[in-house]
TORKOL-4160 file (C-alpha; in steps of 0.2 Angstrom, whole numbers, padded with zeros to 4 digits, m for minus):
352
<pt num="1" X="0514" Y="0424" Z="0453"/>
<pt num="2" X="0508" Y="0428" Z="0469"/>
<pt num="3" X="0495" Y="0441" Z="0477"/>
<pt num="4" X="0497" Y="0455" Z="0490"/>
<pt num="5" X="0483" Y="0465" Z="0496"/>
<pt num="6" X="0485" Y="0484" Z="0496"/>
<pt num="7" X="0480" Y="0496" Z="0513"/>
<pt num="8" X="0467" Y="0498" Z="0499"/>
<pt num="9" X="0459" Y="0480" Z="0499"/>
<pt num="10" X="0466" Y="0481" Z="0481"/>
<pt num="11" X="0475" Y="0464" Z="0475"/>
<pt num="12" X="0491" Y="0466" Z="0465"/>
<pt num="13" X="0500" Y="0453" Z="0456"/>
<pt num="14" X="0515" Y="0451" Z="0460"/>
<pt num="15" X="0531" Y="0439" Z="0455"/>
<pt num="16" X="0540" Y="0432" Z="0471"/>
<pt num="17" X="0559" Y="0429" Z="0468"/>
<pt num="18" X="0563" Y="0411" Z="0463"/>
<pt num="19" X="0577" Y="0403" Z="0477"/>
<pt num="20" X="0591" Y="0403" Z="0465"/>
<pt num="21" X="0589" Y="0422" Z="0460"/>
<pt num="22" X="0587" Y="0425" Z="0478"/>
<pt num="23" X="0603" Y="0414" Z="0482"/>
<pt num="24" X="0614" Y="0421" Z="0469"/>
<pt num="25" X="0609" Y="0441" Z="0476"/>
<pt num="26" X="0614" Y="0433" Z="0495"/>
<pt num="27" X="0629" Y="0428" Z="0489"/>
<pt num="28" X="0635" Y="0443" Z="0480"/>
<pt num="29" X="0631" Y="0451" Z="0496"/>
<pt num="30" X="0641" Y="0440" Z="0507"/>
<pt num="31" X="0656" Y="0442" Z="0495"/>
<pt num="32" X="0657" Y="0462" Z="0498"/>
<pt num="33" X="0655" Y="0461" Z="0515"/>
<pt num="34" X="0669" Y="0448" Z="0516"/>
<pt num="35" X="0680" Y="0457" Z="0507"/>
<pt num="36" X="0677" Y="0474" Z="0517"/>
<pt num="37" X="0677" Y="0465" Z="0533"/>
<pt num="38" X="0696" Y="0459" Z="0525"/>
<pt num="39" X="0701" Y="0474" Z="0521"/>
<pt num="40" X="0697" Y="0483" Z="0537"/>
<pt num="41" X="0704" Y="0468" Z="0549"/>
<pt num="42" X="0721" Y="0471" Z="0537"/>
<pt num="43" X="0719" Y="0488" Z="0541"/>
<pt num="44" X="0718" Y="0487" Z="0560"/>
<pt num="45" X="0734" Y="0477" Z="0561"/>
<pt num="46" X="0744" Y="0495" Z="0561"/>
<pt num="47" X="0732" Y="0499" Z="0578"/>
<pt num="48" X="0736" Y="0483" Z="0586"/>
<pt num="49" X="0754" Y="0488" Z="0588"/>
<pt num="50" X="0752" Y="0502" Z="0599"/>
<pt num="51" X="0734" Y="0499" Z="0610"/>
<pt num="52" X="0730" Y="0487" Z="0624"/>
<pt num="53" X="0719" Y="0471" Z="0618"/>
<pt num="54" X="0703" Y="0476" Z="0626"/>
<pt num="55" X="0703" Y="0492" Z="0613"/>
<pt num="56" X="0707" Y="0481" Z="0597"/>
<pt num="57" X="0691" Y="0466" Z="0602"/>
<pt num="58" X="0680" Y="0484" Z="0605"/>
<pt num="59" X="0686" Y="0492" Z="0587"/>
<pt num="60" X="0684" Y="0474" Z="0579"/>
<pt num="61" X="0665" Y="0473" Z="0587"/>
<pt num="62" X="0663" Y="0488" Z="0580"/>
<pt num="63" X="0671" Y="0485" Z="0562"/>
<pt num="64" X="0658" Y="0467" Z="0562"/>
<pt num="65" X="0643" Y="0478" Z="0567"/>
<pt num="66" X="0643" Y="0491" Z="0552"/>
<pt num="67" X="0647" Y="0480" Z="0539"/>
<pt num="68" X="0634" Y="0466" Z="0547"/>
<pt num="69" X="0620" Y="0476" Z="0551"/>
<pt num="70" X="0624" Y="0495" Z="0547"/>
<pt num="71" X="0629" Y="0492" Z="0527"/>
<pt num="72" X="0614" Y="0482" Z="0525"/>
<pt num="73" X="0600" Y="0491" Z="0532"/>
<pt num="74" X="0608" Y="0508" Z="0526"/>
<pt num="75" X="0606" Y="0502" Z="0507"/>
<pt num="76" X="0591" Y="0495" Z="0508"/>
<pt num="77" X="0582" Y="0509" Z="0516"/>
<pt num="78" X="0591" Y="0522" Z="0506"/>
<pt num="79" X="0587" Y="0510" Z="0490"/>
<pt num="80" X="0572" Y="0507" Z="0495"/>
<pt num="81" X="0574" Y="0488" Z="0494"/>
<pt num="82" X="0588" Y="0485" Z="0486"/>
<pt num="83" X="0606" Y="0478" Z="0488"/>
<pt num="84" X="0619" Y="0476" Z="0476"/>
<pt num="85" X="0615" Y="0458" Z="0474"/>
<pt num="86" X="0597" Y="0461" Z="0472"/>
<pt num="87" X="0600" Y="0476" Z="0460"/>
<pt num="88" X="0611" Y="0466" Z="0448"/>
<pt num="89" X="0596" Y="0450" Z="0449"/>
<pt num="90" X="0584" Y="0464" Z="0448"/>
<pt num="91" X="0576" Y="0459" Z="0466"/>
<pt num="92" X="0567" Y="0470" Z="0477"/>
<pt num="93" X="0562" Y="0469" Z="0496"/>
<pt num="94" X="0545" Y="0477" Z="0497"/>
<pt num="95" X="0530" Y="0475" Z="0511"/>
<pt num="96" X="0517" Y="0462" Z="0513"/>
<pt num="97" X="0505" Y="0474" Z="0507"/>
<pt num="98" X="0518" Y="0480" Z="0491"/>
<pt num="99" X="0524" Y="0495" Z="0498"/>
<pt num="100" X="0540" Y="0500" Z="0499"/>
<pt num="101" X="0552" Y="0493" Z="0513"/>
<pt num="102" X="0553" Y="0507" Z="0529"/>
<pt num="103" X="0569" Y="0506" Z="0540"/>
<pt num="104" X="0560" Y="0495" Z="0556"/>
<pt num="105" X="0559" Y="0482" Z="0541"/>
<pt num="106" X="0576" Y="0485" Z="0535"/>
<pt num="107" X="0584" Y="0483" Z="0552"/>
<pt num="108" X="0573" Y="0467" Z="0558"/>
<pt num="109" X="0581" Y="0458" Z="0543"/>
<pt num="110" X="0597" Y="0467" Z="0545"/>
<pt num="111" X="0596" Y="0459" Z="0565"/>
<pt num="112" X="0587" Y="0443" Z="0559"/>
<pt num="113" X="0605" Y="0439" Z="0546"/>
<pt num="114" X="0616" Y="0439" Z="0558"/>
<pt num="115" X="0609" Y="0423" Z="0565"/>
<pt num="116" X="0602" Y="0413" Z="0551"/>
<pt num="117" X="0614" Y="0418" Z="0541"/>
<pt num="118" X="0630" Y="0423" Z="0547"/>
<pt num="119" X="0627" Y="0414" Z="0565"/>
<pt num="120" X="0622" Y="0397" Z="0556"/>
<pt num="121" X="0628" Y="0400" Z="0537"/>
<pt num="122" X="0613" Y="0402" Z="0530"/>
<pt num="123" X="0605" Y="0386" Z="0536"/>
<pt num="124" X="0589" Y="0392" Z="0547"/>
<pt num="125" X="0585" Y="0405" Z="0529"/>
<pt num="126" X="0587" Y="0391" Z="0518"/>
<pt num="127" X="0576" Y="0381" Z="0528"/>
<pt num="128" X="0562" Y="0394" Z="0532"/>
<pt num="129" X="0563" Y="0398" Z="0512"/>
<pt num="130" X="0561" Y="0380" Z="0506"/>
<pt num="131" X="0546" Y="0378" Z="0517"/>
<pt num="132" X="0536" Y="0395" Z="0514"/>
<pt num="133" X="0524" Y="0397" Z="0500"/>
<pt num="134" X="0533" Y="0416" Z="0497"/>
<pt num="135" X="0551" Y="0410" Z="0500"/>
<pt num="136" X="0550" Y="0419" Z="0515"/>
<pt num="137" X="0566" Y="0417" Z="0527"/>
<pt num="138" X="0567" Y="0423" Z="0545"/>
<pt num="139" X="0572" Y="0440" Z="0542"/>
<pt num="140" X="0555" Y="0443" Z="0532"/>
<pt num="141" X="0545" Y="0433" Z="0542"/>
<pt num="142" X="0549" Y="0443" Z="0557"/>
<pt num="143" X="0550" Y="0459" Z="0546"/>
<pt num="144" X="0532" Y="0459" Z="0535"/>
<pt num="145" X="0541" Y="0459" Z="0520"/>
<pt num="146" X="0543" Y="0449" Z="0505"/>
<pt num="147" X="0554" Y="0448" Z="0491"/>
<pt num="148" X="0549" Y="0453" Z="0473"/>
<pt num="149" X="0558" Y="0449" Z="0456"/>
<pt num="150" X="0555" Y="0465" Z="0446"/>
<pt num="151" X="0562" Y="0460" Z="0429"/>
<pt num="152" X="0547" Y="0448" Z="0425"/>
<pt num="153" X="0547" Y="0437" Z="0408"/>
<pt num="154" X="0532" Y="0441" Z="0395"/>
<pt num="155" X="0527" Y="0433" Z="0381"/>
<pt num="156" X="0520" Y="0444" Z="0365"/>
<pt num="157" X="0507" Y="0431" Z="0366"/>
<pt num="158" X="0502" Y="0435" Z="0384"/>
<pt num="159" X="0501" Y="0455" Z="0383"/>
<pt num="160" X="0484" Y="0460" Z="0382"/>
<pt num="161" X="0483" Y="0479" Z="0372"/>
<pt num="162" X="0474" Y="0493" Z="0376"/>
<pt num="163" X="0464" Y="0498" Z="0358"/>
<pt num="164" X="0468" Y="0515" Z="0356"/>
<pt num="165" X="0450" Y="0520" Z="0353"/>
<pt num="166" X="0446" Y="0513" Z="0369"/>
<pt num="167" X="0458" Y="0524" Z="0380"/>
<pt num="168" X="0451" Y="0538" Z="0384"/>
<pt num="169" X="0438" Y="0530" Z="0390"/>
<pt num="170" X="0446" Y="0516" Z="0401"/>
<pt num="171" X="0455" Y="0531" Z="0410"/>
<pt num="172" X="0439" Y="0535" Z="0418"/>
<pt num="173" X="0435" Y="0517" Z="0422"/>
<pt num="174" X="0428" Y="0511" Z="0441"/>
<pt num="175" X="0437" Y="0495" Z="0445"/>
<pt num="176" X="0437" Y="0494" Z="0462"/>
<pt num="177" X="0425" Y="0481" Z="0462"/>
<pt num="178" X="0430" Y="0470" Z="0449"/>
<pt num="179" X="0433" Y="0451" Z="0457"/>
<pt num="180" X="0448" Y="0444" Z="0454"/>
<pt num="181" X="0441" Y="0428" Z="0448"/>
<pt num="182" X="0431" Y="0440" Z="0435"/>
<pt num="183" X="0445" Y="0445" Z="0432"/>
<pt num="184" X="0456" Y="0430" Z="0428"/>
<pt num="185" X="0441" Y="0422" Z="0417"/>
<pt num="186" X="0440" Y="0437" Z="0405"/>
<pt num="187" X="0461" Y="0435" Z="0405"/>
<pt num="188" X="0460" Y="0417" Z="0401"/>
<pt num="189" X="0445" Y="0420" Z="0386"/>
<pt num="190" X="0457" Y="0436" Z="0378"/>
<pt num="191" X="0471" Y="0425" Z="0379"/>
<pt num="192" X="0461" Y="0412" Z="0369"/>
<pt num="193" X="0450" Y="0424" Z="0357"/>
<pt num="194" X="0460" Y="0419" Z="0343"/>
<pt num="195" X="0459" Y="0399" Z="0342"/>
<pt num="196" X="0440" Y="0401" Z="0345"/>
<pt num="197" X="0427" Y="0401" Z="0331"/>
<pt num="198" X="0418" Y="0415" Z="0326"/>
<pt num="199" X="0400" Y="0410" Z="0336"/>
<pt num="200" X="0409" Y="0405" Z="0352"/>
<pt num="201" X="0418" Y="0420" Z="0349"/>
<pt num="202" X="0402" Y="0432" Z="0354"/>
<pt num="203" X="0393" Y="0422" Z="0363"/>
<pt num="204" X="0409" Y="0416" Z="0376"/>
<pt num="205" X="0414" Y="0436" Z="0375"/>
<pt num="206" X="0396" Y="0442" Z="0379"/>
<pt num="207" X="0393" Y="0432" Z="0393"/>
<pt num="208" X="0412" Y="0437" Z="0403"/>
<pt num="209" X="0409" Y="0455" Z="0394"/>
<pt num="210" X="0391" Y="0454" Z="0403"/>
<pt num="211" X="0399" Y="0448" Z="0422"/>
<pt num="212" X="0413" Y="0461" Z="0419"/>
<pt num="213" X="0400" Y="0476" Z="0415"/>
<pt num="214" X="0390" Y="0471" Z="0432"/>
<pt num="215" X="0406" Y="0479" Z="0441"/>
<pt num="216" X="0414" Y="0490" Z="0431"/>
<pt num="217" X="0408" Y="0509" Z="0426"/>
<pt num="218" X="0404" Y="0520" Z="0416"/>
<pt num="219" X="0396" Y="0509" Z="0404"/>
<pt num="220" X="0406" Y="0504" Z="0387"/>
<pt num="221" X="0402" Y="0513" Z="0371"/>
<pt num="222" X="0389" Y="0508" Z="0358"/>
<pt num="223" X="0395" Y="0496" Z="0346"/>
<pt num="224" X="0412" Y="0488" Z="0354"/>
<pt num="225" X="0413" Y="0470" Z="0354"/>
<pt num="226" X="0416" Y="0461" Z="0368"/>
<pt num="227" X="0434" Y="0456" Z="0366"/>
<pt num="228" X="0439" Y="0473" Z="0363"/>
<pt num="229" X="0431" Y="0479" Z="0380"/>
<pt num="230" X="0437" Y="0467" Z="0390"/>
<pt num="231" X="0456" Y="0469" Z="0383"/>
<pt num="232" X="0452" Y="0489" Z="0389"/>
<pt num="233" X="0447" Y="0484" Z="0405"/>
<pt num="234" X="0461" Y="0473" Z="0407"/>
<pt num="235" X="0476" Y="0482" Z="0400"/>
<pt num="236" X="0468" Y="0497" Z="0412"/>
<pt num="237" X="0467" Y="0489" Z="0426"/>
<pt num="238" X="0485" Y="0482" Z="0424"/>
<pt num="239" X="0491" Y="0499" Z="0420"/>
<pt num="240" X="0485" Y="0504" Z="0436"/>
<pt num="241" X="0495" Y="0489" Z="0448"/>
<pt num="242" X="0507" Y="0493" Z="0439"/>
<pt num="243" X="0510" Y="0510" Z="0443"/>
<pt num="244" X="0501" Y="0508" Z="0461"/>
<pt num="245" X="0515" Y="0498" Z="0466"/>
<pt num="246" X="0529" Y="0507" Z="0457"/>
<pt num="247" X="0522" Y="0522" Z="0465"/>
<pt num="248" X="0537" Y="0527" Z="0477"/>
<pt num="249" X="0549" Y="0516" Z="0470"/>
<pt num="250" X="0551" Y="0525" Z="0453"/>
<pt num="251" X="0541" Y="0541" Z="0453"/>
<pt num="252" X="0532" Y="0544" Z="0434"/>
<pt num="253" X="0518" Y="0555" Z="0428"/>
<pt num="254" X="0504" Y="0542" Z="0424"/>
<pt num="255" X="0500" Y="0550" Z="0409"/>
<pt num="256" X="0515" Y="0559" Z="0401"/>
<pt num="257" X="0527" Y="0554" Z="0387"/>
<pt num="258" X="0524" Y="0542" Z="0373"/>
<pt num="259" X="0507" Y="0530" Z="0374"/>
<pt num="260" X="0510" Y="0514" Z="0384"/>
<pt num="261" X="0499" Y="0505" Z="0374"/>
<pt num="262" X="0506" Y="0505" Z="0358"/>
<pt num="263" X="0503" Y="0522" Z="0348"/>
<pt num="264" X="0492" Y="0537" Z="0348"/>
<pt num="265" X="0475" Y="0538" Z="0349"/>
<pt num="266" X="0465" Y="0539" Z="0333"/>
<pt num="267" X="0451" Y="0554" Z="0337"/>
<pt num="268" X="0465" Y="0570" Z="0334"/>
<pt num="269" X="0462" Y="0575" Z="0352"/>
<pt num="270" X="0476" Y="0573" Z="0368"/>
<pt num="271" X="0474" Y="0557" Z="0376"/>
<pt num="272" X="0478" Y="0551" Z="0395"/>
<pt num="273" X="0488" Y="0539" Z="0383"/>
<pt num="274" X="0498" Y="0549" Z="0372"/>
<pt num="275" X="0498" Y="0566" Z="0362"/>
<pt num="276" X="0489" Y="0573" Z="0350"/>
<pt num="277" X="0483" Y="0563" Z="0336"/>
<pt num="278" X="0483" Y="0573" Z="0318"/>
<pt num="279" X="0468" Y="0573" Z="0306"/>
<pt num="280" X="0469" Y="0560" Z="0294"/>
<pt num="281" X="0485" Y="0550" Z="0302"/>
<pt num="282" X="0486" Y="0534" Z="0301"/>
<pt num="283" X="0473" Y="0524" Z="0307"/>
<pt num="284" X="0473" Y="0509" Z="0322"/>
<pt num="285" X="0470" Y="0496" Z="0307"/>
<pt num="286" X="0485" Y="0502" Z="0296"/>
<pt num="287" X="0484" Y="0512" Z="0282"/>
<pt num="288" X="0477" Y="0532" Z="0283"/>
<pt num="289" X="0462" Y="0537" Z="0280"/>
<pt num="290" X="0453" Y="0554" Z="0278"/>
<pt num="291" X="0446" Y="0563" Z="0295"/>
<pt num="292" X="0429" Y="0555" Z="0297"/>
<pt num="293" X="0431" Y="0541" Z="0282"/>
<pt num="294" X="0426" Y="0525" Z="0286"/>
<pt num="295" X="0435" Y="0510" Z="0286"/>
<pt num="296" X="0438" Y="0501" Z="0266"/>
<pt num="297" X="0425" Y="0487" Z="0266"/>
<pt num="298" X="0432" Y="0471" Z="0272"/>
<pt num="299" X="0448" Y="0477" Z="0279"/>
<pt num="300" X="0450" Y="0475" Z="0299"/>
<pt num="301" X="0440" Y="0486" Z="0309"/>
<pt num="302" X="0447" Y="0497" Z="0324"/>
<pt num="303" X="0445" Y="0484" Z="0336"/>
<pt num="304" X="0455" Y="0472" Z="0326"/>
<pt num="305" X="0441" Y="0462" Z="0320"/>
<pt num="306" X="0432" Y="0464" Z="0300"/>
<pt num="307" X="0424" Y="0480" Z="0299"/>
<pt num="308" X="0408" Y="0480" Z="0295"/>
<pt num="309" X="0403" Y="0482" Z="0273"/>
<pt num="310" X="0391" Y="0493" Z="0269"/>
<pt num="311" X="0386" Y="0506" Z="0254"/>
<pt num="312" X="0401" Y="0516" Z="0249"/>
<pt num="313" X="0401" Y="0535" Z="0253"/>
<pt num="314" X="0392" Y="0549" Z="0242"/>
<pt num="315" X="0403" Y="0555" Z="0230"/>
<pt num="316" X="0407" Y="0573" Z="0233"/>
<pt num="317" X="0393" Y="0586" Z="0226"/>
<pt num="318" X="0379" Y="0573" Z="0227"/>
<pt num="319" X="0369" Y="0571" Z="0245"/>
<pt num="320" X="0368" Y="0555" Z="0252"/>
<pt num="321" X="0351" Y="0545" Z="0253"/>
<pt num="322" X="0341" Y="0549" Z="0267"/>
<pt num="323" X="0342" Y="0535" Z="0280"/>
<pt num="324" X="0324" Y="0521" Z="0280"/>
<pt num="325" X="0312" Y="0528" Z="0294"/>
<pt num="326" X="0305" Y="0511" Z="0304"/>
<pt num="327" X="0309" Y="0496" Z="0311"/>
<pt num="328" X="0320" Y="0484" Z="0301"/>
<pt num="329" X="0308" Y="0473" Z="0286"/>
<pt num="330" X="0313" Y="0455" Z="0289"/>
<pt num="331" X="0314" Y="0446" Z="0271"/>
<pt num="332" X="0325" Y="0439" Z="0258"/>
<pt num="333" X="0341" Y="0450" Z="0255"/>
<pt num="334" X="0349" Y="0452" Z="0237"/>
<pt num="335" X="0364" Y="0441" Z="0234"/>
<pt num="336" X="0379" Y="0447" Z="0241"/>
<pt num="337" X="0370" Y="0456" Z="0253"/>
<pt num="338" X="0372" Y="0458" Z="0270"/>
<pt num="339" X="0361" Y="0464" Z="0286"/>
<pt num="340" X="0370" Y="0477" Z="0294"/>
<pt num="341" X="0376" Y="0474" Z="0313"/>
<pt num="342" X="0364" Y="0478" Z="0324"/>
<pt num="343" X="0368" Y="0484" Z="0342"/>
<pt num="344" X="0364" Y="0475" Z="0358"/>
<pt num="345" X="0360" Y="0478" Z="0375"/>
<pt num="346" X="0377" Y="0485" Z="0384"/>
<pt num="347" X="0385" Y="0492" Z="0371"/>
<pt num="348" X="0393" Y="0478" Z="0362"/>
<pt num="349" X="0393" Y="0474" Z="0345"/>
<pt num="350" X="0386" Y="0458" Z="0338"/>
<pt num="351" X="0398" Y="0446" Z="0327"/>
<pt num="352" X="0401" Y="0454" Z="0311"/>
């Protein structure tokens, strides 16, 4: 993965082309070229019979130029990017600043191939790519460009969701300041949230959730536990690289169609995730439940942890008991009784 700074001051992540990808692309390249610079010198044998040589070496130039330089910077400014060889490797030429490639860029490496690679077979390009950290050659070293592998490899394990309670509100999220190593550190602690005890758990996930909170607003909810705030900020914030640098390449709606995040959102109202969510549909913890039930004791929350026990709900015809007035009574607690969660400072929920 590599990073490239928007005319935002935004960084995006990107994932530069590997050499061999990038080599096989060339090569497929080379190979139409050749054969339309075959079949065209095949076809000018008919004109060589009746013109004078100086004619012939003028249509020949001419023949080497389009399919040189013309073919090359015609595609990848009308694809904006793209060649046949990139398309099928699922390669993409895009600026330093991930933006799409403009025509000046296209026709600098279009001018810059001619040397390093058809000039020198490919030796000064090899070269420059060994030796840049990007895998830059001439061509995008003179150009400002970089090239970009579009089809990138994810694990199930890597993808951080976004909890479907939790988008409505990440829509509206400031991140503009958010520091990438901020960043990074809640990714690495969400990644590893699992193999962590339950203590480290909370504590590990209020301190990042804390740092995280210093730059991002509005503030979270009451009762959501850190690991599920930091998974919305992130899977937000991804969402929005994502479709930042996919802008102009393919144009979408950012929020129409089906939820990007794995379902519908569980309050009954349109979401900038998804559509409408019936009354009494199935829940982000599995099973249905009646509009407004709680969640069975014991059975995973909505964040994806336990939720927490407590008294069952009236039964219907009966009013319910009136909440206790005061502060909480410290003292012994019944056996199998627990203390309900309280919440903290921030918004987040404490282990349950």
């Amino acid at each position: 993965m590599s990073e490239v700074v928007t005319g935002d001051a935004v960084v995006l992540e990107v994932r530069v082309a590997q050499f061999p990808s990038r080599t096989v692309a060339v090569l497929v390249d080379l190979t139409v070229q050749i054969l339309v610079l075959v079949v065209g010198l095949i076809s000018l044998q008919w004109f060589a019979a009746f013109t004078d040589p100086a004619m012939f070496a003028a249509v020949v130039i001419a023949l080497l130029v389009l399919v040189m330089v013309v073919y090359p910077v015609t595609v990848e400014t009308a694809s904006r990017g793209r060649s046949l060889g990139k398309l099928l490797l699922g390669l993409r030429v895009v600026s330093d600043d991930g933006s799409p490639e403009r025509f000046r860029q296209a026709l600098f490496r279009g001018l810059a191939s001619v040397v390093e690679i058809w000039g020198f077979f490919g030796a000064p390009a090899l070269i420059c790519a060994l030796v840049s950290q990007k895998g830059k050659r001439l061509g995008d070293l003179f150009a400002g460009t970089i090239v970009i592998s579009e089809r990138v490899p994810r694990s199930r394990g890597d993808a951080i969701m976004m909890p479907p309670p939790l988008a409505a509100w990440a829509a509206s999220l400031e991140l503009s300041q958010l520091p990438e190593e901020v960043a990074a550190a809640a990714r690495q602690y969400i990644l590893r949230w699992r193999d962590l005890s339950p203590q480290i758990q909370y504590e590990m996930g209020m301190r990042i959730a804390t740092q995280v909170a210093a730059y991002v607003s509005p503030a979270a909810p009451a009762g959501v536990p850190p690991h599920a705030y930091l998974s919305a900020v992130l899977a937000e914030r991804r969402r929005r690289d994502e479709a930042r640098l996919m802008r102009h390449a393919t144009p979408q709606a950012p929020y129409g169609g089906a939820a990007p995040y794995g379902g519908p959102a569980p309050y009954g109202g349109p979401t900038p995730y998804g559509g409408p969510q019936p009354s009494g549909g199935p829940t982000p913890s599995g099973g249905p439940t009646p509009s407004g039930g709680p969640t069975p004791s014991g059975g995973p929350g909505p964040y994806g942890g336990p939720a927490p026990s407590g008294p069952p709900p009236a039964a219907a015809g009966h009013p319910a008991p009136p909440p206790p007035q005061g502060p909480p009574v410290a003292g012994p607690h019944a056996p199998g009784q627990e203390t309900p969660p309280q919440e903290t400072a921030g918004g987040f929920a404490p282990p349950q």
